[in-house]
C-alpha positions in Angstrom: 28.3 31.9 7.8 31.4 31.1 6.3 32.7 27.7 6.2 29.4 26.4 6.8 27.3 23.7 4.4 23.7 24.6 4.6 21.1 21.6 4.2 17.7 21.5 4.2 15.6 19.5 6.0 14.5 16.6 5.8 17.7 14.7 5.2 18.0 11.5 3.3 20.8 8.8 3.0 22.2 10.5 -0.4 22.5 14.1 1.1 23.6 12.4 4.4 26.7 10.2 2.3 27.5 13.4 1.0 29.0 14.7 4.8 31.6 14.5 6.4 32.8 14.3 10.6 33.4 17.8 11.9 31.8 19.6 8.9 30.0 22.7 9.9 26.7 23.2 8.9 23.5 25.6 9.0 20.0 23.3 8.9 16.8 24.5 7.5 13.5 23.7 7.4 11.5 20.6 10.1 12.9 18.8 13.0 11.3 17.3 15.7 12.2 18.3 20.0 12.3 14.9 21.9 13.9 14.2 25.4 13.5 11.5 27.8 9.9 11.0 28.2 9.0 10.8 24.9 11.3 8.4 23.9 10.0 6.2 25.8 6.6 7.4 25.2 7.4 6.5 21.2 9.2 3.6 21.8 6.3 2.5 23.4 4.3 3.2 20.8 6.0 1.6 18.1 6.4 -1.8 20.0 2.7 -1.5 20.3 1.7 -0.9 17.0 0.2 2.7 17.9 0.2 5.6 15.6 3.1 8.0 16.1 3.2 11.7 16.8 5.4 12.3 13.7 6.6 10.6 10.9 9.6 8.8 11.8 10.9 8.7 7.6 13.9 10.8 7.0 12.6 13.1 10.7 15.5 15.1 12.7 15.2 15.3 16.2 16.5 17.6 18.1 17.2 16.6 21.7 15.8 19.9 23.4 13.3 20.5 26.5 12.3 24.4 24.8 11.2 26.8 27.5 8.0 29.0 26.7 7.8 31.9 24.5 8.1 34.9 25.5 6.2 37.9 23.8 6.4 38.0 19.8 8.8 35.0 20.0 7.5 31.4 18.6 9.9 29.7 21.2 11.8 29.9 24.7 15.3 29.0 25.6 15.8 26.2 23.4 19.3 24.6 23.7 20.2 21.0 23.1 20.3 18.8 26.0 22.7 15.5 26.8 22.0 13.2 24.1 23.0 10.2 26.2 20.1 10.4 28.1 18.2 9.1 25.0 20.9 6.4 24.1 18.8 3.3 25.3 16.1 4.7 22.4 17.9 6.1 20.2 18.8 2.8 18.1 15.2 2.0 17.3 14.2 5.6 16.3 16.7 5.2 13.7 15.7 1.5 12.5 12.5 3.0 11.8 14.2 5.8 9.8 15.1 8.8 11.6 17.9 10.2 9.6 19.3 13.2 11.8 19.2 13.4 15.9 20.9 17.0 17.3 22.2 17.1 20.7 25.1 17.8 23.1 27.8 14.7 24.4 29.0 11.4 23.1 26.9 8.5 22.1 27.1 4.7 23.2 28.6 2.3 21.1 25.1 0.8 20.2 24.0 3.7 19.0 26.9 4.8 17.0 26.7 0.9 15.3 22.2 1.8 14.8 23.7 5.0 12.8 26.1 3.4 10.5 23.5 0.5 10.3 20.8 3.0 9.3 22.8 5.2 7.3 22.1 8.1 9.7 23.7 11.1 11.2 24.1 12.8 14.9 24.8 16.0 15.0 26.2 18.1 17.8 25.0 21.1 18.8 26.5 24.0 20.9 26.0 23.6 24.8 25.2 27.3 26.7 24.0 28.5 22.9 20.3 28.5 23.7 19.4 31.9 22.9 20.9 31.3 19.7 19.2 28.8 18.7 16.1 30.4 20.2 17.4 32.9 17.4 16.9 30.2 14.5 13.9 28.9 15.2 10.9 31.0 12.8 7.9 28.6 14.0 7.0 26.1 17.2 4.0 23.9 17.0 3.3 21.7 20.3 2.0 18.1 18.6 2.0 15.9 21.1 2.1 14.8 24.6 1.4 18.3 26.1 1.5 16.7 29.6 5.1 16.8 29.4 5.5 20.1 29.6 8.9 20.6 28.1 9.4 17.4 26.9 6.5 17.1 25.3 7.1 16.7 21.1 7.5 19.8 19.4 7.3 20.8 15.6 10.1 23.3 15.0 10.5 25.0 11.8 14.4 26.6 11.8 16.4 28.8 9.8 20.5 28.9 9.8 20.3 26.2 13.0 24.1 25.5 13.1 25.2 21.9 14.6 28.5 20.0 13.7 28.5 16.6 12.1 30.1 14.4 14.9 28.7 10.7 13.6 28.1 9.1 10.5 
């Protein structure tokens, strides 16, 4: 697409100081699905000490509850949902180095302070678009809590995933 800066994933601070608010891009390569539950679910693991479902390092996350796969896909409906909704975890998941979160919505004032802090980046992504991101998605791996359903942790592998910087 033209117009659009493509990245690969994982991000790190360099590549990150290198973008600007409102620039368009097209991701490629790992980022994580987390909602709600397993925010808290990881939160709760790192104040315990417990060993995490993913490396938190330089990890996107994509704020998206992905629907099951139909036939010959490797993922459902997958569209971002309100990234609000993770603001009261969001600032520790970047302390301990998450680099990109993707989602829909403004972000707190905290959290917008934990991604300056952290030298991080959120990410908007298109609201009512989720069979186009189901379109950019080329593999799905369910890695942990399973329970959730949904909103359990998935590994997504994606190709062309367009989002919009919005925070830096």
């Amino acid at each position: 697409m033209n117009g659009y800066k493509q990245l690969q994933l994982p991000l790190d601070a360099e590549k990150i100081k290198t973008l600007r608010e409102n620039d368009l891009v097209l991701l490629n390569g790992v980022m994580y699905t987390a909602r709600d539950q397993a925010h808290k679910r990881i939160a709760a693991a790192i104040e315990k000490g417990e060993p995490l479902p993913f490396d938190l390092v330089n990890a996107a996350i994509y704020y998206c509850g992905p629907t099951p796969a139909p036939q010959g896909r490797p993922i459902g409906s997958c569209g971002p949902t309100t990234s609000g909704r993770m603001d009261k975890y969001a600032p520790l998941l970047y302390d301990r180095g998450v680099s990109v979160t993707i989602g829909k919505g403004v972000r707190n004032n905290a959290v917008a302070q934990a991604i300056k802090r952290s030298g991080a980046v959120y990410m908007t992504a298109i609201g009512g678009a989720a069979a186009l991101y189901q379109s950019k998605v080329l593999s799905c791996e369910l890695i942990a809590y399973a329970d959730l359903g949904c909103e359990a942790v998935y590994k997504l592998t994606v190709k062309d995933f367009p989002a919009v910087v919005s925070l830096l």
